[in-house]
N, C-alpha and C positions, 0 to 999 in steps of 0.2 A: 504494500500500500504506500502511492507516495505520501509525502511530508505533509502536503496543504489538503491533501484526502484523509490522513489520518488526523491533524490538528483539527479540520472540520465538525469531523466524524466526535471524536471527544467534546469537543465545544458546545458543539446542539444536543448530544446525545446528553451531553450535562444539566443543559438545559430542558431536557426534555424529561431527562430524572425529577429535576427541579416542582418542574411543572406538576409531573406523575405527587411527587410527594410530598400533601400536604398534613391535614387536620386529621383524618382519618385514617393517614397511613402510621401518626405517631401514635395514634391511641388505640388502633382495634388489633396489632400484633402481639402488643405485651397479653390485651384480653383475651385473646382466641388462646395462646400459651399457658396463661392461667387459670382460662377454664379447662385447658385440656390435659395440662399437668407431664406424666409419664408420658403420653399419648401425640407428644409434641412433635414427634418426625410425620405422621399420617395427616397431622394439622396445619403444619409448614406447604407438605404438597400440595394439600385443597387450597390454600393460600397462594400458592406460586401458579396454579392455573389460573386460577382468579382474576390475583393481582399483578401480577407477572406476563406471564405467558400469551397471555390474550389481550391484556391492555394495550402492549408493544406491537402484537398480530396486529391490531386495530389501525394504528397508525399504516403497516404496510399493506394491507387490506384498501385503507384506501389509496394512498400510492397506486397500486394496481389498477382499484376502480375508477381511476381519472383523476387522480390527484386533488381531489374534493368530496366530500358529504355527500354532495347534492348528485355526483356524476355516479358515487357508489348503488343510491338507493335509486336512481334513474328509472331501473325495468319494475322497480315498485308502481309508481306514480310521481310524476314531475311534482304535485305538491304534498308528497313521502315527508321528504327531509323539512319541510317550511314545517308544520304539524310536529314531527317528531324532535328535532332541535329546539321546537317553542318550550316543549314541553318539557326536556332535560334540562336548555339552559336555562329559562325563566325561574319553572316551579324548583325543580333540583339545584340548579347552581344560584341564581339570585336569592332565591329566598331559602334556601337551606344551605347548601356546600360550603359556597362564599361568608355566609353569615357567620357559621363552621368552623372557619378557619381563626375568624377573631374574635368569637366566644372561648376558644378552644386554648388560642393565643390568652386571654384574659387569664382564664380559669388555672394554668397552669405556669403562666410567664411571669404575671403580674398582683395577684392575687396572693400568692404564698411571701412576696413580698412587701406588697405594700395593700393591705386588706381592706383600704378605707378609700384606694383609688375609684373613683367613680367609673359603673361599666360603659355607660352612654361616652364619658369623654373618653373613655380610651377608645370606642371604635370607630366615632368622630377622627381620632387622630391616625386610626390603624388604615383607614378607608381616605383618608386624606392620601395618603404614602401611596397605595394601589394607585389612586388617581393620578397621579404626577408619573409614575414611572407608566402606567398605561396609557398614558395619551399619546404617547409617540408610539403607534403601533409598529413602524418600521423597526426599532431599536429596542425594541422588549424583548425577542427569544437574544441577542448581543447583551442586552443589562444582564438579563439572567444567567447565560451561560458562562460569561468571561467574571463575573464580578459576584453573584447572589452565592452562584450552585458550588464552585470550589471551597467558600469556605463551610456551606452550608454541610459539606459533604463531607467533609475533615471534622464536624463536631460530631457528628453522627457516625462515623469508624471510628472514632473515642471511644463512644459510647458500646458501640459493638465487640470492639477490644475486651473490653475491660470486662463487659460481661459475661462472654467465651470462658477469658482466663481466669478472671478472678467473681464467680457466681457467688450468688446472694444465698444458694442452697441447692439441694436437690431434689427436680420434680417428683412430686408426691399423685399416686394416684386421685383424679377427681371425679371417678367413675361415670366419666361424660359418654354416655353414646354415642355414634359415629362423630368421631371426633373430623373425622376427612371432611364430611357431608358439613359440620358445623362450622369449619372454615372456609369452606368451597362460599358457602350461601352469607356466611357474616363480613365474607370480602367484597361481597355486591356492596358493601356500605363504603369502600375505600371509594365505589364512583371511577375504577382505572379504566375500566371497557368503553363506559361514556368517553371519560377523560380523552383516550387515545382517539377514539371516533370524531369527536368532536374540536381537538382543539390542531387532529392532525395537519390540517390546511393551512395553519400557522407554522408548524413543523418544515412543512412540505415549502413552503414562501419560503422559509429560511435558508433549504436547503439551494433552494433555485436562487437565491439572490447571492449566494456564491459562484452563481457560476455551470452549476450543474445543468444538463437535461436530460430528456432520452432515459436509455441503459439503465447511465451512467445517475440520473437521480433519484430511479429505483434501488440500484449499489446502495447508495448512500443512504438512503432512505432503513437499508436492512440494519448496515454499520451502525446509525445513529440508533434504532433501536434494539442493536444489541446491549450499546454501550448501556442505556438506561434499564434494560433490562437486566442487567448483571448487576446495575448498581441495588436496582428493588430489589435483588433477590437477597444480595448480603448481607443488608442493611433488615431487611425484613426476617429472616434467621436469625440475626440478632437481637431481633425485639421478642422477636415471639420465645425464643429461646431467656430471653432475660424474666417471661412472665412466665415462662414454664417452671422460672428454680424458682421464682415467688410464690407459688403453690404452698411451699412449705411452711414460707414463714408469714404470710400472709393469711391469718383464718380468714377472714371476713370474705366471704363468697358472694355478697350479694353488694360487694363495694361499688360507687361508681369507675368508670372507664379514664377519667383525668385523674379523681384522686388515686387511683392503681400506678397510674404511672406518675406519678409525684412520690408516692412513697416508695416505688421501686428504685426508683433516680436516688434518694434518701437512702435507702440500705445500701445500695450499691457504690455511693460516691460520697456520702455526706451532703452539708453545704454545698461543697463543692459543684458536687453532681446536680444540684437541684438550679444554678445557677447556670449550668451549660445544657440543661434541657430548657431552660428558659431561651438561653439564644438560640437552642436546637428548630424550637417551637415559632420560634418569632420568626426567623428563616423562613421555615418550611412553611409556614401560613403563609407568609407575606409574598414567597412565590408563587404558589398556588393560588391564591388570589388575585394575581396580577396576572396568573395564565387565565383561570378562567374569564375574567370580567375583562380581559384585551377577547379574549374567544366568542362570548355571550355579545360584545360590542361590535365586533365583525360581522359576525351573523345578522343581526339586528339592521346594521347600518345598508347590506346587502339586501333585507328584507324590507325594505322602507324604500332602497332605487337609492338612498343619499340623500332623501327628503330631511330625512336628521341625522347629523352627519355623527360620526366616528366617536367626537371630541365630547359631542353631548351623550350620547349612549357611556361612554365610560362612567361622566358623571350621574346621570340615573342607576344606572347599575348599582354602582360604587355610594348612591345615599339609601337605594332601599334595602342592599345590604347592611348598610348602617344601624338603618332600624332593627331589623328582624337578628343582628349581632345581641342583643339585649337578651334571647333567652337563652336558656340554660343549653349544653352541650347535648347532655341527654335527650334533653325534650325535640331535642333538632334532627337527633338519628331516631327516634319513635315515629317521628311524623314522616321521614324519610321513609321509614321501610318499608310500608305498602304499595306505594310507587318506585322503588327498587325492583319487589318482585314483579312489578306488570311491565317493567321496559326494560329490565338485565339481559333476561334470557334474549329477547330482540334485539339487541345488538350483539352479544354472542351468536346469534344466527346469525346475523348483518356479516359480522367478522368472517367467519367460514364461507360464506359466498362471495365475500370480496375476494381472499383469499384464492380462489378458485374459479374468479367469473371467466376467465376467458375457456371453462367446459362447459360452463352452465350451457345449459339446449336450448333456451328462451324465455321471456319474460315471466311466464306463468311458474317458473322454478323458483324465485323470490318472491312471489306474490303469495304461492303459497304458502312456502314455509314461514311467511312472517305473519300470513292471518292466523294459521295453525298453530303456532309460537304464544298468538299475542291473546287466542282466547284462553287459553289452559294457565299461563301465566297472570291473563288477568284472573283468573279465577282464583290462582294462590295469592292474589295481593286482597280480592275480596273474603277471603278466608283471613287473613292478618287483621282486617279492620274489623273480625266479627261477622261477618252477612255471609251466610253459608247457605249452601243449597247443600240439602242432604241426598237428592237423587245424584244431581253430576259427581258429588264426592264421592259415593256408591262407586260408580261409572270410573272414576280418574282410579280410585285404587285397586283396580283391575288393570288398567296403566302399567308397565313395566318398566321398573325403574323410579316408580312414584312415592316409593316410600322412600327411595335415596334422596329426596328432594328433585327429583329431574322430571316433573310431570309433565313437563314440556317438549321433552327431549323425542320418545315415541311419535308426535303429533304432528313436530318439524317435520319429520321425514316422511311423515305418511302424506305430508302438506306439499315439502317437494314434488313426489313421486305425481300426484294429484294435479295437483298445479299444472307441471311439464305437460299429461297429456291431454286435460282439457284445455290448458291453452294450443296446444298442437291440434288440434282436433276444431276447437270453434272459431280460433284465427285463420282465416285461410291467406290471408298474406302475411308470409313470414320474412317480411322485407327486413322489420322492425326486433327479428329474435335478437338476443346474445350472441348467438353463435354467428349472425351476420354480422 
């Protein structure tokens, strides 16, 4: 690899870690660990597909599908992606991910320090910071990658070091049932499959504003998320791994999710420790915040024609995230999870056909695995909120693979197969397939 291909390649990929790692990537590792105790290598893998694996697929997923959102979900319906990105970035990222990130920054940054700091002005000031660095949208994956993500990245292999070598204890069984399954589905909360779907078009700009085309900004495109990918996976072993030797010494099982990791940071480091996850935290929100709400502002400003432009969308973003910064950490991943389970699994589908559009046979091959996907899923997010139907739940746990949490999984492919040949069958001009 030459020198400005490999420098590239580290630079965005750094950035693109950056991006990947915010609010939810510091606080649901150590948890999934400490719920899952001995059981922490089966929990790391459901995590590393999750958060890992497929977040980074996402990015070159779209690569493949045209180097945009919009070009990916195209054989969907032209307004697929208008609909389905309102709904991620707006409800997900503005009013819960983004808010996320500097509640999350509060609660464990500023909070154990200064207990009397009011939470309204700190997110006034955390959401001021987003705003100035995200208004330059050309120079935001360049801030982040040269400047935010190295040091952000060295505080956090501290922290990984030290809790490898020098653990807080030894996981203790916590007689968690599938512990795989429990990590697989508690990392649709980290938001990376979105993350990567969504903010990959800024990824992708980055890469082509060096220079790249063609091939040659697929290549890169792979590089940059390996590089990010290697970096979650380590970093993420080591969290989960530091909450798994917390099992022991930690009783309290029903702790919340920041103060777990405030007091493991405290066993682990002292003071000390509890001062380098404050800048860990402050880092990792404030770039995540600045990916999504440059992401959520692009889209927006694209979806409007430029009727309002760029510079204003940062600033709406970035005040009503302000607001909705005020409630608590937890209550922010409760309201999340029912709309996690109804749009995860579809963009895991999204991913594996980007992936592989140019076999796909024709439009109806994505049409239907994401109708297929999106009713069985919506159905596990109506189950989360309470509103059950006891016949289809009848019906779904005859589903294979339903009780692994995959109820969706059988449905895609039946949705596929479906799809492909009644759309082969009722379209009689196949000017418009994939395959043309």
């Amino acid at each position: 690899m030459k020198n400005k291909t490999l420098i590239d390649s580290i630079v965005i990929g750094f950035a693109t870690f950056a991006i990947f790692f915010g609010a939810g990537n510091l606080i649901f590792p150590p948890f999934i660990g400490f719920t899952s105790g001995t059981e922490w290598v089966p929990a790391l893998l459901g995590m590393t597909i999750t958060g890992v694996i497929l977040p980074v697929l996402g990015i070159v997923a779209v690569s493949a599908g045209g180097g945009t959102f919009a070009e990916l979900t195209k054989p969907i319906a032209p307004w697929f992606y208008k609909v389905f990105c309102t709904l991620i970035m707006i409800v997900i990222g503005t009013f819960i991910n983004v808010p996320r990130t500097a509640a999350t920054s509060y609660e464990i940054a500023i909070k154990p320090f200064f207990p009397s700091f009011p939470t309204l002005l700190f997110s006034i000031l955390f959401f001021a910071i987003v705003f100035l660095v995200s208004a330059n949208r050309a120079k935001v994956i360049d801030k982040i990658g040269k400047f935010l993500s190295p040091f952000k990245i060295g505080l956090l292999l501290v922290i990984v070091v030290v809790a490898i070598f020098s653990p807080i204890g030894k996981p203790i069984s916590t007689h968690l049932a599938q512990p795989f399954l429990n990590a697989f589905v508690q990392s649709y909360q980290t938001a990376d499959v979105l993350t990567g779907l969504l903010v990959a078009n800024i990824i992708i700009a980055a890469i082509r504003a060096k220079g790249y085309a063609g091939k040659e900004l697929k290549k890169i495109t792979i590089y940059v998320s390996a590089v990010a990918g290697l970096g979650l996976f380590v970093i993420y072993g080591g969290l989960l791994y530091l909450g798994s030797c917390g099992s022991q010494v930690i009783p309290n099982n029903s702790i919340e999710r920041t103060r777990l990791l405030v007091d493991l940071m405290q066993k682990l480091m002292g003071q000390g420790g509890l001062t380098l996850l404050a800048l860990c935290v402050l880092l990792a929100c404030l770039v995540t915040a600045i990916g999504l709400t440059s992401g959520t502002s692009d889209f927006l400003t694209d979806l409007t024609k430029n009727k309002i432009s760029y510079t204003t969308w940062v600033a709406i973003n970035a005040l009503i995230s302000a607001i909705f910064a005020n409630v608590k950490v937890d209550a922010l991943i409760s309201a999340a999870a029912p709309i996690f389970l109804a749009l995860y699994p579809i963009s895991i589908s999204l991913v594996i056909l980007g992936l592989f559009t140019k076999y796909m046979p024709n439009k109806g091959s994505y049409i239907g695995t994401v109708c297929f996907t999106f009713i069985f899923s919506l159905n596990d997010a109506f189950n989360a909120m309470g509103i059950k139907s006891d016949a289809f739940n009848s019906f779904v746990a005859k589903i294979p693979f339903s009780s692994q949490g995959f109820t969706w999984l059988i449905p895609a492919i039946i949705g596929f197969i479906a799809g492909t040949i009644i759309y082969k069958i009722v379209v009689k001009d196949h000017s418009s397939s994939i395959a043309a």
